[in-house]
KOLPA-285662 format. One line per 2 residues: their letters; for each residue x negated, y, z of N, C-alpha, C. Coordinates in steps of 0.1 Angstrom, whole numbers, padded with zeros to 4 digits. Atoms other than C-alpha are relative to their C-alpha. Layout:
N
A = X:Y:Z:X:Y:Z:X:Y:Z  ...;
end
This chain:
157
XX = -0006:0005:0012:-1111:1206:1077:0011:0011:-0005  -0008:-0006:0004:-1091:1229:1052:0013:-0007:-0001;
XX = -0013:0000:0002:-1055:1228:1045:0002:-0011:-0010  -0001:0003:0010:-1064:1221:1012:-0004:-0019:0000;
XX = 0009:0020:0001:-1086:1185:1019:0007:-0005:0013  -0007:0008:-0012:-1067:1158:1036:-0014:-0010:0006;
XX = 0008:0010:-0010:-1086:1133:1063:-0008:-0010:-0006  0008:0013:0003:-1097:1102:1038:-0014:0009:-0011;
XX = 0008:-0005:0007:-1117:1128:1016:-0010:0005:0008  0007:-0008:-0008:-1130:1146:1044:-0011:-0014:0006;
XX = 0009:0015:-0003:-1145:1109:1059:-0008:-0002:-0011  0010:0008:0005:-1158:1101:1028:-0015:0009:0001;
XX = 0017:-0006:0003:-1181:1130:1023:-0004:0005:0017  0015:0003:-0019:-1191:1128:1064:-0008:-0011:-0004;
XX = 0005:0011:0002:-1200:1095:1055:-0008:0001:-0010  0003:0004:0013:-1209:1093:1020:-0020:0005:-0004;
XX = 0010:-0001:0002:-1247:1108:1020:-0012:-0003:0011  0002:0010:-0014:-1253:1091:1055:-0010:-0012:-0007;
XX = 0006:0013:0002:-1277:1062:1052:0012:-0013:0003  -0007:0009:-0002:-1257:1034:1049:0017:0008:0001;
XX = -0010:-0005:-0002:-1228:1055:1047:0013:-0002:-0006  -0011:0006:0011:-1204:1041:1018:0006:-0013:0013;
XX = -0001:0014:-0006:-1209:1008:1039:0004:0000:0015  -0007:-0005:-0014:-1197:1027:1074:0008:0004:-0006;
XX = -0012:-0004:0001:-1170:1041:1055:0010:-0013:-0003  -0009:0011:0003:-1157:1013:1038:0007:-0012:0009;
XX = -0005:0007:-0015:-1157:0994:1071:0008:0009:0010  -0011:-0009:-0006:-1139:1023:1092:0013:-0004:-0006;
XX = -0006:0003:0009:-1116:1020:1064:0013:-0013:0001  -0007:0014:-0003:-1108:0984:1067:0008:0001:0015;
XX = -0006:-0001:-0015:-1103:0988:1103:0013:0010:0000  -0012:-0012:0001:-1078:1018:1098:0009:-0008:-0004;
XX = -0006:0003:0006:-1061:0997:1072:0000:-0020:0000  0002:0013:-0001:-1061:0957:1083:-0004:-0008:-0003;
XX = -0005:0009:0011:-1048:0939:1058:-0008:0002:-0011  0009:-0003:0012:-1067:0957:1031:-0013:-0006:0007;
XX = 0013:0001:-0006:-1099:0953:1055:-0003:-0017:-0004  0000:0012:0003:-1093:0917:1048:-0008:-0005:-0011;
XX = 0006:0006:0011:-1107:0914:1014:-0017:0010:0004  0011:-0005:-0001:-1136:0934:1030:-0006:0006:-0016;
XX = 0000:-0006:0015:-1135:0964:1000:-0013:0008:0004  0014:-0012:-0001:-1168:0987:0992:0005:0011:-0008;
XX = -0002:-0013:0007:-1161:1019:0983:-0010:0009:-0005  0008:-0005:0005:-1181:1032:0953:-0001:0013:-0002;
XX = 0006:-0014:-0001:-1172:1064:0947:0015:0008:0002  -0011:-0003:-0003:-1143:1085:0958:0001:0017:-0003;
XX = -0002:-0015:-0005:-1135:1121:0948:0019:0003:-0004  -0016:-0004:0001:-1098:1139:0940:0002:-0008:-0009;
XX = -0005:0008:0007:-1078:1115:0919:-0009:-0006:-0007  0006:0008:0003:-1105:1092:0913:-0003:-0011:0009;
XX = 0007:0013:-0004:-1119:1057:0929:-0005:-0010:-0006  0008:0016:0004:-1142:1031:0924:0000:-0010:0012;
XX = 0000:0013:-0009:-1138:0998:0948:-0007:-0011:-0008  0009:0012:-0001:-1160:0968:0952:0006:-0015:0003;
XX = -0006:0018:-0008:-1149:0929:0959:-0013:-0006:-0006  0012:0016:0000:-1179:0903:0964:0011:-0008:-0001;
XX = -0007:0014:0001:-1167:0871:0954:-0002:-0007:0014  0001:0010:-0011:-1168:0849:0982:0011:-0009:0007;
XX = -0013:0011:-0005:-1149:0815:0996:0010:0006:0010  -0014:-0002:-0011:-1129:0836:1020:0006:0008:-0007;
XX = -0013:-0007:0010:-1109:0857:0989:0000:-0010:-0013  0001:0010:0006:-1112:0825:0970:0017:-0007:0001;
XX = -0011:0011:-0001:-1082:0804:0957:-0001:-0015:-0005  0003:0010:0006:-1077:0766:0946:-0009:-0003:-0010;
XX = 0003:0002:0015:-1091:0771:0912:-0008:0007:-0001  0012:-0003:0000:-1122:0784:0923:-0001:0014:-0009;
XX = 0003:-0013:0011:-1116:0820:0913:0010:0009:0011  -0003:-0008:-0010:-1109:0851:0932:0020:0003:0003;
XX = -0013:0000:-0003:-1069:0852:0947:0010:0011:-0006  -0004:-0009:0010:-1045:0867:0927:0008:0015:0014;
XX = -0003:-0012:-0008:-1034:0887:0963:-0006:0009:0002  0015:-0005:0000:-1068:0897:0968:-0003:0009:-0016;
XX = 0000:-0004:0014:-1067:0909:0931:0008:0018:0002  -0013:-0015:0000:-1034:0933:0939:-0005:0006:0013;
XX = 0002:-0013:-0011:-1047:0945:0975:-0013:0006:-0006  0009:-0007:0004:-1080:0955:0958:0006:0012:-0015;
XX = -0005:-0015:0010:-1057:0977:0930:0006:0005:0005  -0002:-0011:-0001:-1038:0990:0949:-0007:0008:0011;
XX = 0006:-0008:-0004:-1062:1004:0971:-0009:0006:-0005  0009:-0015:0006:-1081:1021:0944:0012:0009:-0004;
XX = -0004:-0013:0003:-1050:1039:0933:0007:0005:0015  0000:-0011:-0012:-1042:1045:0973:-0013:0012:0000;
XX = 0011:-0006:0000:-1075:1056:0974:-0002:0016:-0007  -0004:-0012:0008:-1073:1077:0943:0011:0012:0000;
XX = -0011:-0006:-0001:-1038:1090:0949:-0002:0008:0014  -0001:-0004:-0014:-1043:1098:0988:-0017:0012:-0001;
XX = 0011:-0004:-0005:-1076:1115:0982:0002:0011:-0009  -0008:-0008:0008:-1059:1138:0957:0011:0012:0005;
XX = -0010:-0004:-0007:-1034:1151:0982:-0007:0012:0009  0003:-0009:-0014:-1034:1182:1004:0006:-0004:0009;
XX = -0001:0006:-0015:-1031:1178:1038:0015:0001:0003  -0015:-0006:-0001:-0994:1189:1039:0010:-0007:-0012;
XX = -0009:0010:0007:-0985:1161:1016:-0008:-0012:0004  -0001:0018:-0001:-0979:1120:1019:0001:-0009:-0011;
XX = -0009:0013:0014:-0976:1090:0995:0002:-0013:0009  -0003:0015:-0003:-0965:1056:1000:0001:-0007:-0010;
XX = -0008:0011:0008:-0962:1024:0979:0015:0001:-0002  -0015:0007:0007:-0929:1019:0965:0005:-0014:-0005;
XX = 0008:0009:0008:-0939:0993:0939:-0007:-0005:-0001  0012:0002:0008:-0962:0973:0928:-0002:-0010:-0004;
XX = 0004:0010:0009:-0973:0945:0903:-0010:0003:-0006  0012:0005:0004:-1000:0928:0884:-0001:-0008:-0009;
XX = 0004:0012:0011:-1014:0915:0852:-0017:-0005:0000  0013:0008:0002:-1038:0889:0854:-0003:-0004:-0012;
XX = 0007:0001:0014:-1059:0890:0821:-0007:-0017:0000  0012:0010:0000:-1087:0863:0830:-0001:0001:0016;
XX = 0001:0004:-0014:-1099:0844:0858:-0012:0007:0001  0006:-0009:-0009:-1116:0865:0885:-0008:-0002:0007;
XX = 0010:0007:-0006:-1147:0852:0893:-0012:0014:0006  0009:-0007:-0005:-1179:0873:0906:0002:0012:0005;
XX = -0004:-0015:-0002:-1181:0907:0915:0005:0009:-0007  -0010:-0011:0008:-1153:0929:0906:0001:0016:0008;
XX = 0003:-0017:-0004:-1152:0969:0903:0014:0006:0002  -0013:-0004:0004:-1112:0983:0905:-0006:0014:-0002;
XX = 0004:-0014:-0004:-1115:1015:0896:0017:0008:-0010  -0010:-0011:0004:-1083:1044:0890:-0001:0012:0002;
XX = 0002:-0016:0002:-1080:1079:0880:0016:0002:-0003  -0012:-0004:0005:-1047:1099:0881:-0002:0017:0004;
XX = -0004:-0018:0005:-1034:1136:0878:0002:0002:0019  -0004:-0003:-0016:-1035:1156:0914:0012:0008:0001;
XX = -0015:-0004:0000:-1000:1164:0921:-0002:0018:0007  0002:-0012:-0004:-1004:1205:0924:0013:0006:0008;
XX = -0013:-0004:-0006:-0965:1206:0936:0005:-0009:0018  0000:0006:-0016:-0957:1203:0976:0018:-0004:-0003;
XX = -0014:0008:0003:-0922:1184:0962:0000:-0017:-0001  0002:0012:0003:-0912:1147:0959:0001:-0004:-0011;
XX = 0004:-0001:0010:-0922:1133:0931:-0005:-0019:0000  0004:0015:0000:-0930:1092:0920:-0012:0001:-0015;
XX = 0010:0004:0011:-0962:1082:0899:-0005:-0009:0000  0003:0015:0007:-0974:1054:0883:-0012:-0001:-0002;
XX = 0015:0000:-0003:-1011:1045:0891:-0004:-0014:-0005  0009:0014:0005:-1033:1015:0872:-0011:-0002:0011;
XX = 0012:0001:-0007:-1060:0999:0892:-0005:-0008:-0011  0003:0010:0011:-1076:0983:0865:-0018:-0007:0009;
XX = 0013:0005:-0007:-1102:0957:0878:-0010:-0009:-0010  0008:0002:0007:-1132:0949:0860:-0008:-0016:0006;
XX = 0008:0009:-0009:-1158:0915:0866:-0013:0007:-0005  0007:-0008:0001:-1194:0923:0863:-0005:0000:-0016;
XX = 0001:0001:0016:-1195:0918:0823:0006:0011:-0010  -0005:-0011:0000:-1173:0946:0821:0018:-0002:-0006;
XX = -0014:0008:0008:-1139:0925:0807:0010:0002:0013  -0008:-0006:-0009:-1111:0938:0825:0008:-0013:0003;
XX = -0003:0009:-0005:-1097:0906:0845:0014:0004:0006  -0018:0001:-0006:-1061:0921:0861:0000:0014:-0005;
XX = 0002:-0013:0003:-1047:0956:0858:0018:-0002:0011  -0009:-0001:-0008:-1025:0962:0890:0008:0014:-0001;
XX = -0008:-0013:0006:-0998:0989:0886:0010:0003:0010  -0005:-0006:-0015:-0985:1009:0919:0009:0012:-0001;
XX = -0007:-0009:0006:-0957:1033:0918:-0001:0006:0014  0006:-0003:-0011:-0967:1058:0943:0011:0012:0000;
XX = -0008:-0009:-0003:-0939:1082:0960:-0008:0009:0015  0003:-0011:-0012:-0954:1115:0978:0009:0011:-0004;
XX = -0008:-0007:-0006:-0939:1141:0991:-0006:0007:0012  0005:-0006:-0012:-0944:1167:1018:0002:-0004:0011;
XX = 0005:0005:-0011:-0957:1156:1050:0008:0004:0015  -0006:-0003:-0009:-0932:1163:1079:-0011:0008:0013;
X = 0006:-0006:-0011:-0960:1166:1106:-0010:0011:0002;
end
Protein backbone atom coordinates (compact mmCIF):
# COMPACT_ATOMS: atom_id res chain seq x y z
CA UNK A 1 0.00 0.00 0.00
CA UNK A 2 1.23 3.51 -0.93
CA UNK A 3 1.58 6.43 1.27
CA UNK A 4 -0.72 8.03 -0.81
CA UNK A 5 -3.92 5.33 -0.36
CA UNK A 6 -5.15 4.75 3.16
CA UNK A 7 -6.49 1.00 4.29
CA UNK A 8 -10.54 1.37 3.55
CA UNK A 9 -9.67 2.21 -0.27
CA UNK A 10 -7.13 -0.25 -0.47
CA UNK A 11 -9.95 -3.15 0.94
CA UNK A 12 -12.31 -1.91 -1.37
CA UNK A 13 -10.46 -2.51 -4.49
CA UNK A 14 -9.06 -6.10 -2.96
CA UNK A 15 -12.52 -6.82 -2.69
CA UNK A 16 -14.43 -4.95 -5.12
CA UNK A 17 -13.82 -7.14 -8.50
CA UNK A 18 -13.91 -10.43 -6.31
CA UNK A 19 -16.97 -12.39 -6.87
CA UNK A 20 -19.22 -11.45 -4.36
CA UNK A 21 -16.87 -8.99 -3.30
CA UNK A 22 -18.96 -5.63 -2.52
CA UNK A 23 -20.97 -8.14 -0.34
CA UNK A 24 -17.44 -9.45 1.57
CA UNK A 25 -16.58 -6.01 1.89
CA UNK A 26 -19.55 -4.52 3.15
CA UNK A 27 -19.68 -7.25 5.82
CA UNK A 28 -15.82 -6.97 6.94
CA UNK A 29 -16.87 -3.51 7.16
CA UNK A 30 -19.68 -3.96 9.54
CA UNK A 31 -17.69 -6.10 11.67
CA UNK A 32 -14.82 -3.42 11.83
CA UNK A 33 -17.47 -0.89 12.60
CA UNK A 34 -20.42 -2.60 15.01
CA UNK A 35 -22.85 -0.31 15.33
CA UNK A 36 -22.89 0.76 11.76
CA UNK A 37 -22.76 -3.12 10.89
CA UNK A 38 -26.13 -3.06 12.62
CA UNK A 39 -28.18 -1.62 9.90
CA UNK A 40 -26.26 -4.23 7.75
CA UNK A 41 -25.05 -1.35 4.88
CA UNK A 42 -24.06 -2.58 1.08
CA UNK A 43 -21.57 -0.68 -0.27
CA UNK A 44 -22.13 0.41 -3.98
CA UNK A 45 -19.47 2.14 -5.03
CA UNK A 46 -16.60 3.70 -3.31
CA UNK A 47 -13.69 5.77 -4.84
CA UNK A 48 -11.75 9.18 -3.39
CA UNK A 49 -14.36 11.47 -2.04
CA UNK A 50 -17.22 9.61 -3.28
CA UNK A 51 -19.81 6.75 -1.90
CA UNK A 52 -22.81 5.04 -2.65
CA UNK A 53 -24.49 2.85 0.43
CA UNK A 54 -27.33 0.49 0.32
CA UNK A 55 -30.23 -0.16 3.22
CA UNK A 56 -32.84 -3.04 2.55
CA UNK A 57 -35.78 -2.22 4.26
CA UNK A 58 -36.54 -4.79 6.63
CA UNK A 59 -38.43 -5.21 10.25
CA UNK A 60 -35.14 -5.17 12.11
CA UNK A 61 -34.36 -1.18 10.88
CA UNK A 62 -37.96 -0.74 11.14
CA UNK A 63 -39.79 1.72 13.53
CA UNK A 64 -43.47 2.04 14.98
CA UNK A 65 -44.85 3.71 11.90
CA UNK A 66 -43.85 1.03 9.68
CA UNK A 67 -41.08 2.99 8.03
CA UNK A 68 -37.37 2.74 8.18
CA UNK A 69 -35.84 4.31 11.79
CA UNK A 70 -34.90 7.72 11.81
CA UNK A 71 -31.38 6.34 13.61
CA UNK A 72 -30.94 3.93 11.02
CA UNK A 73 -31.57 6.87 8.52
CA UNK A 74 -28.39 9.01 10.28
CA UNK A 75 -26.02 5.85 10.70
CA UNK A 76 -26.59 5.11 7.03
CA UNK A 77 -25.44 9.14 6.19
CA UNK A 78 -23.11 9.27 7.97
CA UNK A 79 -21.43 6.38 6.81
CA UNK A 80 -21.56 7.45 3.25
CA UNK A 81 -19.86 10.72 4.10
CA UNK A 82 -17.35 8.50 6.57
CA UNK A 83 -16.99 6.42 3.78
CA UNK A 84 -16.49 9.30 1.27
CA UNK A 85 -14.42 11.44 3.51
CA UNK A 86 -12.03 8.49 4.98
CA UNK A 87 -11.51 7.07 1.51
CA UNK A 88 -10.26 10.53 0.33
CA UNK A 89 -7.51 10.66 2.85
CA UNK A 90 -3.89 9.79 2.70
CA UNK A 91 -2.67 7.44 4.89
CA UNK A 92 -0.83 10.09 7.13
CA UNK A 93 -4.14 11.65 7.78
CA UNK A 94 -7.49 10.98 10.25
CA UNK A 95 -11.07 12.24 10.48
CA UNK A 96 -13.55 11.94 13.04
CA UNK A 97 -17.29 12.89 13.58
CA UNK A 98 -17.63 16.06 15.40
CA UNK A 99 -21.35 16.65 14.41
CA UNK A 100 -23.98 15.45 13.09
CA UNK A 101 -27.74 15.92 12.22
CA UNK A 102 -30.68 15.14 10.03
CA UNK A 103 -33.47 16.21 7.87
CA UNK A 104 -36.21 13.82 7.39
CA UNK A 105 -38.05 14.82 4.06
CA UNK A 106 -40.48 11.75 3.77
CA UNK A 107 -41.13 8.58 5.25
CA UNK A 108 -38.44 5.98 4.50
CA UNK A 109 -39.81 3.02 3.32
CA UNK A 110 -38.06 0.45 0.77
CA UNK A 111 -34.76 0.36 -0.39
CA UNK A 112 -32.66 3.41 0.11
CA UNK A 113 -29.29 4.50 -1.74
CA UNK A 114 -27.20 7.32 0.63
CA UNK A 115 -24.81 8.49 -1.46
CA UNK A 116 -21.97 11.64 -0.82
CA UNK A 117 -19.28 13.33 -2.67
CA UNK A 118 -16.84 15.92 -1.13
CA UNK A 119 -13.57 17.75 -2.02
CA UNK A 120 -10.15 15.55 -1.08
CA UNK A 121 -8.45 17.58 1.51
CA UNK A 122 -4.87 17.98 -0.44
CA UNK A 123 -3.49 19.74 2.95
CA UNK A 124 -1.72 17.38 5.78
CA UNK A 125 -3.32 20.21 8.39
CA UNK A 126 -6.47 20.31 10.65
CA UNK A 127 -9.14 21.39 9.04
CA UNK A 128 -13.40 20.74 9.65
CA UNK A 129 -15.83 19.83 6.68
CA UNK A 130 -19.19 19.58 6.19
CA UNK A 131 -20.43 16.37 4.37
CA UNK A 132 -24.32 15.63 3.19
CA UNK A 133 -25.32 12.04 2.98
CA UNK A 134 -28.31 12.58 1.07
CA UNK A 135 -30.48 9.38 1.07
CA UNK A 136 -32.58 8.52 -1.67
CA UNK A 137 -35.74 5.63 -1.73
CA UNK A 138 -35.96 3.54 -4.87
CA UNK A 139 -38.25 6.25 -6.84
CA UNK A 140 -35.43 8.44 -6.58
CA UNK A 141 -37.24 11.30 -3.98
CA UNK A 142 -34.66 12.23 -1.60
CA UNK A 143 -36.31 11.01 1.90
CA UNK A 144 -33.52 12.60 4.67
CA UNK A 145 -30.34 14.44 3.97
CA UNK A 146 -27.96 13.79 7.04
CA UNK A 147 -25.23 16.46 7.53
CA UNK A 148 -21.74 15.32 9.39
CA UNK A 149 -19.08 17.78 10.23
CA UNK A 150 -16.06 15.87 9.77
CA UNK A 151 -12.64 17.04 11.65
CA UNK A 152 -9.25 15.49 10.04
CA UNK A 153 -6.11 16.10 10.66
CA UNK A 154 -2.64 14.42 10.60
CA UNK A 155 -2.52 11.04 11.88
CA UNK A 156 -0.06 10.74 14.85
CA UNK A 157 0.87 7.03 14.13
Amino acid sequence: MSTAENKILAEWKKWVARPAGKKIFSSLLGRMIPYTGSIKPYVISLKPGYCQVLLKDRRRVRNHLNSIHAIALLNLAELATGLAMNSALPANMRGIVTRLSMDYLKKARGTLVAECQCDIPRRNEEAEYLLEGIIRDEVGDIVAVGTATWKVGPNPN
